[in-house]
N, C-alpha and C positions, 0 to 999 in steps of 0.2 A: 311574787314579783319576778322571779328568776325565769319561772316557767311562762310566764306572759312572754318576756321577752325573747325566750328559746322559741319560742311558738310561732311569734313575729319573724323570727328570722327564718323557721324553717319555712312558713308558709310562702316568704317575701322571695326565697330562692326559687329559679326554675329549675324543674328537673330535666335530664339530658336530653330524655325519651317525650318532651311534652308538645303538644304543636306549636307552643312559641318558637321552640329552641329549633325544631325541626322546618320553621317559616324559616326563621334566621337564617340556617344553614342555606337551606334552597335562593335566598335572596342573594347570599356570598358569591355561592357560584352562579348566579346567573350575572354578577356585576365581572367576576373573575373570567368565566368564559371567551368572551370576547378579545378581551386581553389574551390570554393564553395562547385562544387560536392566532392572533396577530404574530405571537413571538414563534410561534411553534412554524408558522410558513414562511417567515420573513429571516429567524436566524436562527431556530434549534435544526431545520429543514435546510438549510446549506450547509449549516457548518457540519452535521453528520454528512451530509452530502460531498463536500470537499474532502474529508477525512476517506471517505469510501476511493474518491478521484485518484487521491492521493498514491493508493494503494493499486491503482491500472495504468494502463499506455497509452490514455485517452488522448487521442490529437482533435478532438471536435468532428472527425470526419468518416474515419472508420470504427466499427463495432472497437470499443473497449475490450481490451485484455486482463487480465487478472495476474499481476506482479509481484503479489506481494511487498516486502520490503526494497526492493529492485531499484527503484527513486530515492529512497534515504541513502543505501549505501552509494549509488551514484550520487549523490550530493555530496557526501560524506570523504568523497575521493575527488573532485572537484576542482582544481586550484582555481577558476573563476567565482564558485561560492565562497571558498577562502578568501579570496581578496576580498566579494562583497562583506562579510563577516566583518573586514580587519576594516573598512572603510566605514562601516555601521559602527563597530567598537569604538573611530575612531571622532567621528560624527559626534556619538552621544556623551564621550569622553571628553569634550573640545567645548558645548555647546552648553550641555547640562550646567555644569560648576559659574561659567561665564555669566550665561542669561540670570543665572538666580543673584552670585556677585551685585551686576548691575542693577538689577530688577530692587534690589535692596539699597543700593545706593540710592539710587531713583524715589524711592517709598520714603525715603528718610529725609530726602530734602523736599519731596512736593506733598509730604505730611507738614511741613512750614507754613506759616502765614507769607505767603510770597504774592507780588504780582502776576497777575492773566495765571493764575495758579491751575484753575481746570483747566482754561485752553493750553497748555502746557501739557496737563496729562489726557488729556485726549489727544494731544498729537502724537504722545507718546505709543498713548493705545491704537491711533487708527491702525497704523501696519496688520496690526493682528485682524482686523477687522477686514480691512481690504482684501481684495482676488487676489489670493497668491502669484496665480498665471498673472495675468497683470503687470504688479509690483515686477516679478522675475523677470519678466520683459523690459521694466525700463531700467534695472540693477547690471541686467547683459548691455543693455546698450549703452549704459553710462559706462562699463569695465570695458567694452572694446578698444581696443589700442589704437585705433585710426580716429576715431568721432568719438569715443566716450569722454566726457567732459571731466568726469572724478577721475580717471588715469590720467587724461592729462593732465589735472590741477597735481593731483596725487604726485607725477611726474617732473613736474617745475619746484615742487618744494623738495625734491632729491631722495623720493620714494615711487621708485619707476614698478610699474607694473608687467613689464617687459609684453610677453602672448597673452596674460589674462588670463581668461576661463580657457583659452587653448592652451597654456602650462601649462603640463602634468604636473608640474610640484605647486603648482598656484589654483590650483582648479577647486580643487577640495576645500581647501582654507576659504576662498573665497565665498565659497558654498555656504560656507560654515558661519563668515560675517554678516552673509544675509539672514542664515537663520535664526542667527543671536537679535540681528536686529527686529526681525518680524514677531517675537515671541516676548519681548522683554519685558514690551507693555502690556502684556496679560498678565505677567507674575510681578508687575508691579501693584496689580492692581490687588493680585489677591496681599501683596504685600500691605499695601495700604490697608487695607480691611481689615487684617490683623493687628497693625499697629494702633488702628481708631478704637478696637478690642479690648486692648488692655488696661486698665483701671486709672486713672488719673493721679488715685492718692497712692499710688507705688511710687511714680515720679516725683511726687512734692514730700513724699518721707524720705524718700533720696535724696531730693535737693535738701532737706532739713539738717542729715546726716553730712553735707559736705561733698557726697560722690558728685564728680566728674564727666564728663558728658562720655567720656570713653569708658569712666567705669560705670558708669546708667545701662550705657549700652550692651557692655559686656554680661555683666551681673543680671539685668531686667530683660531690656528688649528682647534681646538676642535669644535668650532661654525662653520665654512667653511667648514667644515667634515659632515654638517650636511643631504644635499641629500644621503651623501653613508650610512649615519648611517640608515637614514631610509631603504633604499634598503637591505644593510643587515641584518638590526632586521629581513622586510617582509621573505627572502628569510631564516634566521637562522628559525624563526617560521617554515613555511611550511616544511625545513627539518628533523625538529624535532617530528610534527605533522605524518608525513608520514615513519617516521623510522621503519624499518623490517628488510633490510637485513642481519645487524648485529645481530642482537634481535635472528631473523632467526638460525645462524650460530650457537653463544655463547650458546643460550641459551634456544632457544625453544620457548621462554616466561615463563619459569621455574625458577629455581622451587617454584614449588606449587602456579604458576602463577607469582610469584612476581616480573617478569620484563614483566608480559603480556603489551603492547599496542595494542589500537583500532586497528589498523593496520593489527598484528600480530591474533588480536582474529577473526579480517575479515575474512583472509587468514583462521583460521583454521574451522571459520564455514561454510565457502563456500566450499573452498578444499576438508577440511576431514571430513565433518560430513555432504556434499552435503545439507546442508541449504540457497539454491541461494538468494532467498524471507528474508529472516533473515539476510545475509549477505550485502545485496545490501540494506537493511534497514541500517544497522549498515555505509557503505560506505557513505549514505545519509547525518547520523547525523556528517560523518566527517568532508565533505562538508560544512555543514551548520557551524561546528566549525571553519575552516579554512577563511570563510567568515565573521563571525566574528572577528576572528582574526585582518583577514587585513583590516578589516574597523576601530578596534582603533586604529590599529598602526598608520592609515591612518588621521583619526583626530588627533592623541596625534603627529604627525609629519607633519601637516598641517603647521602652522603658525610657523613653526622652519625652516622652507628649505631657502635656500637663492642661491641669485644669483648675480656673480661676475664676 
């Protein structure tokens, strides 16, 4: 009986070298191919290519030079990268913690049995969904100090907006309101999603036990929330990291740089002052921050994820 069944099973296996296993193979790569060649022209093929840029004097116009490291240590010595740095630092440091805050408030009450409950979270969502440029267009012209309608209101209840996005000490913050607001309702959503996740009967053996809506929260939600939390810290980072378009719109990076980010200083050294070699240096080091980034978020949210 033994050997029947040894028999069976070796017959039932395919061997490595047989033409099944060798169609198989052939069919893989011809499904992979196509794919490969797409990533291989569209992003393994720039981005070694920026990396090479990075490394010459390239201004678009004349033969490329060969620099070496020449771009990093100019960046590196910089105080206009410095400040982009410190305005990106201060960006994601402002922005990150906020939108997620809200984003959780948000998820926690329009997880309620409430009225016009979805049109409520759709309105919350469209921003994220709308044309950045756009929205930034009508956020400028509502903050301008002459016709902006929110300064003025803002200004009659005894919260004066004095120059707006022309403030250097108000330029960045307000930067900053917008893009709390623009993003809140995507990580509500993933907030939601997590909360609908979680198993019903943890809440009704809590409610059994007597816990508290504060201590539900603290004890259940809040730790069973913890894959999404990590997913949206990574993804609030990187939106933060990478912000321009707003920047773009409001404010130039103005004035007098004070809401410049790496980003924005990329864009204008590559763009407008054809520094490709410079610019594609400075893109490098954002990469390399970005990488950083998600490698602590990724240890500091290692042994927190849980699964239910």
């Amino acid at each position: 009986m033994s050997l029947t069944v040894l028999h069976q099973g070796k017959t039932g296996s395919t061997p490595a070298g047989s033409p099944r296993t060798r169609r198989s193979t052939r069919s893989a790569i011809g499904f992979l191919t196509p794919a490969t060649l797409i990533l291989s022209i569209f992003v393994l093929w720039p981005v070694a290519r920026s990396f090479w840029v990075s490394l010459t004097n390239d201004d678009g116009f004349t033969t490329p030079q060969f620099v070496g490291l020449d771009n990093y240590v100019t960046a590196v010595h910089n105080p206009r990268v410095e400040g982009a740095l410190i305005h990106t630092a201060e960006y994601a440091l402002v922005t990150t913690p906020v939108s997620i805050a809200l984003a959780v408030l948000l998820a926690l009450c329009l997880n309620q049995r409430l009225p016009f409950r979805g049109l409520i979270r759709a309105a919350v969502f469209l921003p994220f969904v709308a044309s950045l440029g756009i929205t930034a267009i009508a956020w400028t012209a509502m903050l301008d100090p002459q016709i902006g309608f929110l300064s003025g209101t803002l200004s009659h209840i005894g919260i004066p907006l004095g120059d707006g996005l022309r403030d250097p000490s108000l330029a960045l913050p307000l930067v900053m309101a917008v893009g709390v607001w623009r993003n809140v309702g995507f990580f509500m959503i993933l907030y939601l999603a997590g909360l609908q996740s979680i198993p019903k009967e943890v809440y009704e053996a809590a409610r059994l036990d007597g816990a508290s809506r504060t201590r539900t929260f603290r004890s259940i939600t809040w730790p069973l929330l913890a894959n999404t939390t990590m997913f949206a810290f990574m993804i609030a980072v990187i939106f933060s990291l990478q912000v321009f378009d707003q920047i773009y719109v409001m404010t130039a990076g103005g004035p007098y740089f004070k809401s410049e980010t790496l980003v924005m200083l990329i864009f204008d050294t590559g763009i407008n002052n054809y520094q490709l070699g410079y610019a594609s240096a400075l893109s490098w080091i954002l990469i390399a921050i970005l990488l950083v980034a998600s490698g602590l978020q990724l240890r500091l949210f290692k042994n927190r994820t849980v699964q239910y």
